[in-house]
BALOBA-1460 file (C-alpha; in Angstrom, 3 decimals):
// residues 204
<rec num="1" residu="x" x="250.354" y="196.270" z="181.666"/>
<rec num="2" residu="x" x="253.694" y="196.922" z="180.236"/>
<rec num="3" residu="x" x="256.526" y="198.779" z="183.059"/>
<rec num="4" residu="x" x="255.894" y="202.545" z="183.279"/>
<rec num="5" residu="x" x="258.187" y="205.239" z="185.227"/>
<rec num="6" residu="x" x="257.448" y="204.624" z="188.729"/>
<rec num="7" residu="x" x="255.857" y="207.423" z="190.399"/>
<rec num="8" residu="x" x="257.793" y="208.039" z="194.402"/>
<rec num="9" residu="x" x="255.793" y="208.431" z="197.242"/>
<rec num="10" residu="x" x="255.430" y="208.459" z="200.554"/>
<rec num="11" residu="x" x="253.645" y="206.133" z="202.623"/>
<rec num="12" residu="x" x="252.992" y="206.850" z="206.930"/>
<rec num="13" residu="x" x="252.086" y="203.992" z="209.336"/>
<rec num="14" residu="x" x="250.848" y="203.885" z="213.236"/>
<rec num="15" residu="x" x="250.688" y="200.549" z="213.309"/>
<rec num="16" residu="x" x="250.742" y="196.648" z="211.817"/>
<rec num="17" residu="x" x="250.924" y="198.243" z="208.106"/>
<rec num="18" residu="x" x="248.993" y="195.766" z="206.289"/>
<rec num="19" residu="x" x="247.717" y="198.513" z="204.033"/>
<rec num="20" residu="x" x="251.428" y="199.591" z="203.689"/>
<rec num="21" residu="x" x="252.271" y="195.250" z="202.830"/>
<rec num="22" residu="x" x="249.770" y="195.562" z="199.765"/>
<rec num="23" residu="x" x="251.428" y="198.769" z="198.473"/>
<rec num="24" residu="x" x="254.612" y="197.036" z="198.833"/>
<rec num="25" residu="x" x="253.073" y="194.121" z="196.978"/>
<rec num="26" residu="x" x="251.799" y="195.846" z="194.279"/>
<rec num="27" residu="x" x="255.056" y="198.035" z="193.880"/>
<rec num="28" residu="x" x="257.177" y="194.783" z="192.932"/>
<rec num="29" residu="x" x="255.470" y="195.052" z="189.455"/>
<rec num="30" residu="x" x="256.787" y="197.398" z="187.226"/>
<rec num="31" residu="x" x="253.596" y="198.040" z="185.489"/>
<rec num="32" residu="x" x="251.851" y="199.560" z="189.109"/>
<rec num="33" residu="x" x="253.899" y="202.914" z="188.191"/>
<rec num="34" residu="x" x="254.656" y="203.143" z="191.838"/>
<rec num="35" residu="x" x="258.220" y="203.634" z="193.924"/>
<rec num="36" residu="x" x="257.616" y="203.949" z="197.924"/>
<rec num="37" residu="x" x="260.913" y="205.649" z="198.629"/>
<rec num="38" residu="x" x="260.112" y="206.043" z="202.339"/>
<rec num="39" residu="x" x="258.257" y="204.478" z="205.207"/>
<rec num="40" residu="x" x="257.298" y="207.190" z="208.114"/>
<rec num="41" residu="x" x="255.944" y="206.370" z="211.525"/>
<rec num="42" residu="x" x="255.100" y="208.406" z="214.522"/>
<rec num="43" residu="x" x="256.176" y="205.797" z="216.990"/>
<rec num="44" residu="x" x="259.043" y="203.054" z="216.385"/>
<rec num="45" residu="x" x="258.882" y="199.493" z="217.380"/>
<rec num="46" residu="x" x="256.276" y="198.833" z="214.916"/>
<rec num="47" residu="x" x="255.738" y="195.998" z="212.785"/>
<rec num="48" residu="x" x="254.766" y="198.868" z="209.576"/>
<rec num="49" residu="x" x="258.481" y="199.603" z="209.956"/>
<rec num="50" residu="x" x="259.584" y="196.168" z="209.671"/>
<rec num="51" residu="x" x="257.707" y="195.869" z="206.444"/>
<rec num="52" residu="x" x="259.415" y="198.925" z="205.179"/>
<rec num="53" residu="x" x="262.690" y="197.609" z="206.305"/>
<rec num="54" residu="x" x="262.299" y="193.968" z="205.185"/>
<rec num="55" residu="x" x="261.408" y="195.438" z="201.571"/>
<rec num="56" residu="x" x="264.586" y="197.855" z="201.778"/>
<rec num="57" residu="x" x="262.920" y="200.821" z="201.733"/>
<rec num="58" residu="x" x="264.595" y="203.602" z="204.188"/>
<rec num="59" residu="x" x="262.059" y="204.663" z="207.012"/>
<rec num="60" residu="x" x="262.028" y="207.434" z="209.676"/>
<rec num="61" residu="x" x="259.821" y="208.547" z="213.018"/>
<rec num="62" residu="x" x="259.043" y="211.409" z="214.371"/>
<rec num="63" residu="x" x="257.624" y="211.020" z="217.921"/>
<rec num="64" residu="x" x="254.903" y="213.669" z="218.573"/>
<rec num="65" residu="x" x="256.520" y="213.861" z="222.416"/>
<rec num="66" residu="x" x="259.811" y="214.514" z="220.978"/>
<rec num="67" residu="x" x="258.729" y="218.413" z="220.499"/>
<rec num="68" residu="x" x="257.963" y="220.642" z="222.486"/>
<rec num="69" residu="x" x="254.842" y="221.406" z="220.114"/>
<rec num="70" residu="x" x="252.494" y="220.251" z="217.938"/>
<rec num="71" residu="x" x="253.808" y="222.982" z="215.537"/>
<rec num="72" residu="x" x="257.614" y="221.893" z="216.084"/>
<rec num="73" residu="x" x="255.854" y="218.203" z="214.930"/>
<rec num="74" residu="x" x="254.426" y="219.467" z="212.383"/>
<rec num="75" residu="x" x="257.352" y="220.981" z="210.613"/>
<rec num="76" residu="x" x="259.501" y="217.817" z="211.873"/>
<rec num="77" residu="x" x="257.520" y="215.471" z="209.862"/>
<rec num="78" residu="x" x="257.126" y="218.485" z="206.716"/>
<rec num="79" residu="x" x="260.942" y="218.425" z="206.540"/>
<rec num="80" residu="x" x="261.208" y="214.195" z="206.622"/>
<rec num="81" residu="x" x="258.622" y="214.432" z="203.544"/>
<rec num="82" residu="x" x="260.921" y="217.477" z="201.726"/>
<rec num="83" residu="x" x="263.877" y="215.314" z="201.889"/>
<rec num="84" residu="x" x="262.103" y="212.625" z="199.840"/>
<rec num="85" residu="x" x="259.902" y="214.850" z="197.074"/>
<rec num="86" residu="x" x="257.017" y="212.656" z="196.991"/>
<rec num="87" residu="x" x="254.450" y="212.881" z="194.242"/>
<rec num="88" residu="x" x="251.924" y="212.409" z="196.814"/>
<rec num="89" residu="x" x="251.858" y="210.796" z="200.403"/>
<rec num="90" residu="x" x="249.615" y="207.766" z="201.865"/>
<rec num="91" residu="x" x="248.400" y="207.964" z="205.158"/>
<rec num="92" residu="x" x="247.632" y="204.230" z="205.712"/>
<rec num="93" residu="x" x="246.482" y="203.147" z="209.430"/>
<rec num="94" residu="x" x="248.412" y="206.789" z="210.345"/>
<rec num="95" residu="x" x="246.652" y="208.111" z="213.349"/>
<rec num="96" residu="x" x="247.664" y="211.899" z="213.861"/>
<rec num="97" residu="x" x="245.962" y="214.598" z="211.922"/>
<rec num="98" residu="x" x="248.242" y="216.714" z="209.660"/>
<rec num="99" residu="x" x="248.743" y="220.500" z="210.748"/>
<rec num="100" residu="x" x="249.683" y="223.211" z="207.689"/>
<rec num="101" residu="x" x="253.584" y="222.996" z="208.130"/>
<rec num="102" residu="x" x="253.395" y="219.427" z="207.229"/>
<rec num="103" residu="x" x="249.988" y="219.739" z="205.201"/>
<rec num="104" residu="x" x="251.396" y="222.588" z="202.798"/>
<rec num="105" residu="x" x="250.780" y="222.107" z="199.562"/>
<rec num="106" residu="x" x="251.505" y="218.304" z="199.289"/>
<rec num="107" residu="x" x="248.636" y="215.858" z="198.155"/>
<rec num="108" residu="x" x="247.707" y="213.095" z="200.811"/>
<rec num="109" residu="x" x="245.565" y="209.959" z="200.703"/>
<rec num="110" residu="x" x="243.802" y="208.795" z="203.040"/>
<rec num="111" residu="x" x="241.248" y="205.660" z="203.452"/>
<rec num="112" residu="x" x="238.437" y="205.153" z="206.207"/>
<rec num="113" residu="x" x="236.027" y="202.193" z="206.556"/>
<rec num="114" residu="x" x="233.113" y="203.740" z="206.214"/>
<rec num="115" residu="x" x="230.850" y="205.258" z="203.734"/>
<rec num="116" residu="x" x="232.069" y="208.930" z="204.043"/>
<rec num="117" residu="x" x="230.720" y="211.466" z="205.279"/>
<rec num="118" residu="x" x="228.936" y="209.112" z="207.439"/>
<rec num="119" residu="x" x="230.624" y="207.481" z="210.310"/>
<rec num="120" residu="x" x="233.666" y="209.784" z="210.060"/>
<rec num="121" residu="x" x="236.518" y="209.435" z="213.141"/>
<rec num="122" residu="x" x="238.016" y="206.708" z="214.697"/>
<rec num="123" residu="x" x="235.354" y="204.031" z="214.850"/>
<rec num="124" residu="x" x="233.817" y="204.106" z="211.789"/>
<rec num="125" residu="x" x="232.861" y="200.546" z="211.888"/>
<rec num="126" residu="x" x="231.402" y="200.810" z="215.214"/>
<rec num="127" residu="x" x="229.203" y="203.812" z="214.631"/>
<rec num="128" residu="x" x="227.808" y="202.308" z="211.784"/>
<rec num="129" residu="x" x="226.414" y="198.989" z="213.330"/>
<rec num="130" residu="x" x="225.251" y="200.776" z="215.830"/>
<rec num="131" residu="x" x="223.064" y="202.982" z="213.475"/>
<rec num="132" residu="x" x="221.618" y="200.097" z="212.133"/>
<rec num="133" residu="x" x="223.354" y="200.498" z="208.523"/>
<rec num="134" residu="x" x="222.539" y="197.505" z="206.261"/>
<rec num="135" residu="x" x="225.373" y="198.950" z="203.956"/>
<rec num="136" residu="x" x="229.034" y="200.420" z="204.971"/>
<rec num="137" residu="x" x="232.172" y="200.129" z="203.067"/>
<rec num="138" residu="x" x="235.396" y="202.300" z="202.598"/>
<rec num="139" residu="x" x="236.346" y="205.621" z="201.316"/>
<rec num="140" residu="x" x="239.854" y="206.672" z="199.876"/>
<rec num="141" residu="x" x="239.865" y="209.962" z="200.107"/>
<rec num="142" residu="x" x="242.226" y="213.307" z="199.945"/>
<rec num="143" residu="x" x="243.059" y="214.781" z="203.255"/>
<rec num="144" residu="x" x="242.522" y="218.351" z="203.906"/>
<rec num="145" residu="x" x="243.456" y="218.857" z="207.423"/>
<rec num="146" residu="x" x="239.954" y="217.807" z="208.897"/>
<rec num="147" residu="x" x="239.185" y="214.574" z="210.592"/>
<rec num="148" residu="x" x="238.085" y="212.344" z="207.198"/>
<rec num="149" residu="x" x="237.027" y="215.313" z="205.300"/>
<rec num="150" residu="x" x="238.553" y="215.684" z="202.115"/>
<rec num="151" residu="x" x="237.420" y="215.301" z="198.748"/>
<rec num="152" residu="x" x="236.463" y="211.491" z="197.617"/>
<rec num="153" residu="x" x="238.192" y="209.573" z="195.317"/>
<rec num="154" residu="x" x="236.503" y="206.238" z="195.551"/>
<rec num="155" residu="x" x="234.426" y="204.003" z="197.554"/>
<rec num="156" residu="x" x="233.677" y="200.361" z="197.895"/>
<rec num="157" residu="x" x="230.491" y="199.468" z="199.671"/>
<rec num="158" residu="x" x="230.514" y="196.312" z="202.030"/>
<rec num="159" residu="x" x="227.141" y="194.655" z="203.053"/>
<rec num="160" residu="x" x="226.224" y="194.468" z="206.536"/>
<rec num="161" residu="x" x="224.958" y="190.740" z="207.635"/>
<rec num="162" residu="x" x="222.513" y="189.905" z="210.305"/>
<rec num="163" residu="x" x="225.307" y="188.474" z="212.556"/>
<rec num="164" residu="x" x="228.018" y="190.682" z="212.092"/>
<rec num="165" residu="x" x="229.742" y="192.122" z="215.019"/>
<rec num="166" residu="x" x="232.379" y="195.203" z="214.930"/>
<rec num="167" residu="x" x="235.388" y="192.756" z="214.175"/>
<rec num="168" residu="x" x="233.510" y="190.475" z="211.281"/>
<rec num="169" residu="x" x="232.470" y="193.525" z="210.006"/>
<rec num="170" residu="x" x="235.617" y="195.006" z="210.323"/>
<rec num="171" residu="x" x="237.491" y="192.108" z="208.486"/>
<rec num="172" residu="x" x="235.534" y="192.197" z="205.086"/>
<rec num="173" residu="x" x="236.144" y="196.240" z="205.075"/>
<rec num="174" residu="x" x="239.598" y="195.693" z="204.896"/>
<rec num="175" residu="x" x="239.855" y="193.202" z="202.191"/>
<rec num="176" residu="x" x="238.040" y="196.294" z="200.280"/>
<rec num="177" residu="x" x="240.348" y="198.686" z="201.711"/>
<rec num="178" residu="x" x="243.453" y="197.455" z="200.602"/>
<rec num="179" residu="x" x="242.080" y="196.500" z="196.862"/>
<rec num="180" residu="x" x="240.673" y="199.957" z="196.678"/>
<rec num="181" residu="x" x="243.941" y="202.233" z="198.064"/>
<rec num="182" residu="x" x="245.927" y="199.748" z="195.767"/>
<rec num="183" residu="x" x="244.055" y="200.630" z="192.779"/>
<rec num="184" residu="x" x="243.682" y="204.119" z="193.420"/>
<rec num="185" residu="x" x="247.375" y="204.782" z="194.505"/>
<rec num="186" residu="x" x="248.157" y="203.142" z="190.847"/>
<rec num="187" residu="x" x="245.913" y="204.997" z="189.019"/>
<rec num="188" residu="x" x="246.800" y="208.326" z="190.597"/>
<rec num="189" residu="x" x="250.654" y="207.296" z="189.870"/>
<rec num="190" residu="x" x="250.090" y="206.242" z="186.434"/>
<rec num="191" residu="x" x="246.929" y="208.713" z="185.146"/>
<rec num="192" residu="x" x="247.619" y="212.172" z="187.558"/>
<rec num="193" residu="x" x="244.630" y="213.584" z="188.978"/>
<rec num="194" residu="x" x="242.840" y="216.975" z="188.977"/>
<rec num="195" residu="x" x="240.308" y="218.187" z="191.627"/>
<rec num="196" residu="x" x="237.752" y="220.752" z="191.364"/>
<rec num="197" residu="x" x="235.793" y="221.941" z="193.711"/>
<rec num="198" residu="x" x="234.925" y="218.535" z="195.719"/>
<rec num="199" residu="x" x="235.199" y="216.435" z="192.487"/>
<rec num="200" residu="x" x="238.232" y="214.721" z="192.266"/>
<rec num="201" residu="x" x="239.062" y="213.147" z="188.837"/>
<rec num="202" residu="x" x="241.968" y="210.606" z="187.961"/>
<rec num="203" residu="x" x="243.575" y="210.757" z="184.710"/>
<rec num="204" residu="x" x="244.020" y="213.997" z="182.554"/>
């Protein structure tokens, strides 16, 4: 791939941020199409925030208790992601659910490990062993204010093995998960996207 004009977005973290590291990762070549001009949290203290901050990109956090409402949150966080005009935003590892004021009309991207719409929530990967599933995998997906609802972009599927537990399971999900959001993030910077109805398709 030859360089391209990068595309900014957004990226939000809870947590360690290793789906934030590959971003970063794949950002350092000109050719991904892709600038992360912020790092957002909803707690500080976290390592996500030191990856931001050891790549130089600027970060900020906005503490859910800091409001006196959900809806005072909600705008908080809307206003952070105005400042920056991201193309689109990446919710990767971010554990609070979007309300309209910071929903609007922006695009978000999500990814679960599971097979959506099975095993939506937070333990995907548990619900599905303990159906019995002899195939999971992930799902990068738009978000549309429901808990893992939005329209799929792409899935991966991951085999389930006789001797898999949650965490084993767990592990090999993730390698998918960060190849997938890391290809679909490019794409989406590079190609645009359109969605109709549930269908979403990348390129125009």
């Amino acid at each position: 791939m030859t360089a391209v004009s990068a595309t900014p977005i957004v990226v939000l973290v809870s947590g360690s941020g290793t789906l934030l590291q590959a971003l970063i990762d794949a950002s350092a070549d000109p050719a991904y199409g892709v600038r992360i001009v912020a790092v957002g949290a909803d707690r500080d203290g976290i390592e996500g925030l030191a990856r931001a901050s050891r790549a130089g990109i600027p970060t900020f956090v906005e503490k859910l208790r800091d409001y006196p409402s959900r809806e005072d949150w909600d705008a908080a966080v809307g206003a952070q992601l105005d400042a920056y005009n991201p193309a689109f935003i990446v919710t990767a590892g971010f554990m609070k659910i979007m309300g309209p004021a910071a929903m609007g009309s922006r695009t978000f991207v999500n990814t679960h490990p599971a097979l959506l719409p099975s095993f939506p929530g937070a333990h995907g990967v548990r619900d599905a062993l303990a159906y019995g599933v002899k195939v999971t995998g992930t799902t990068c997906h738009l978000v549309d204010g429901g808990v893992d609802s939005g329209p799929i972009i792409e899935q991966r599927v991951v085999a389930v093995l006789p001797e898999d537990d949650e965490a084993s399971l767990h592990e090999r999900i993730k390698v998918q998960e960060r190849d997938l959001l890391v290809d679909v993030v490019g794409r989406m910077a590079r190609q645009g996207w359109s969605v109709a109805e549930r269908r979403v398709t990348l390129g125009h």
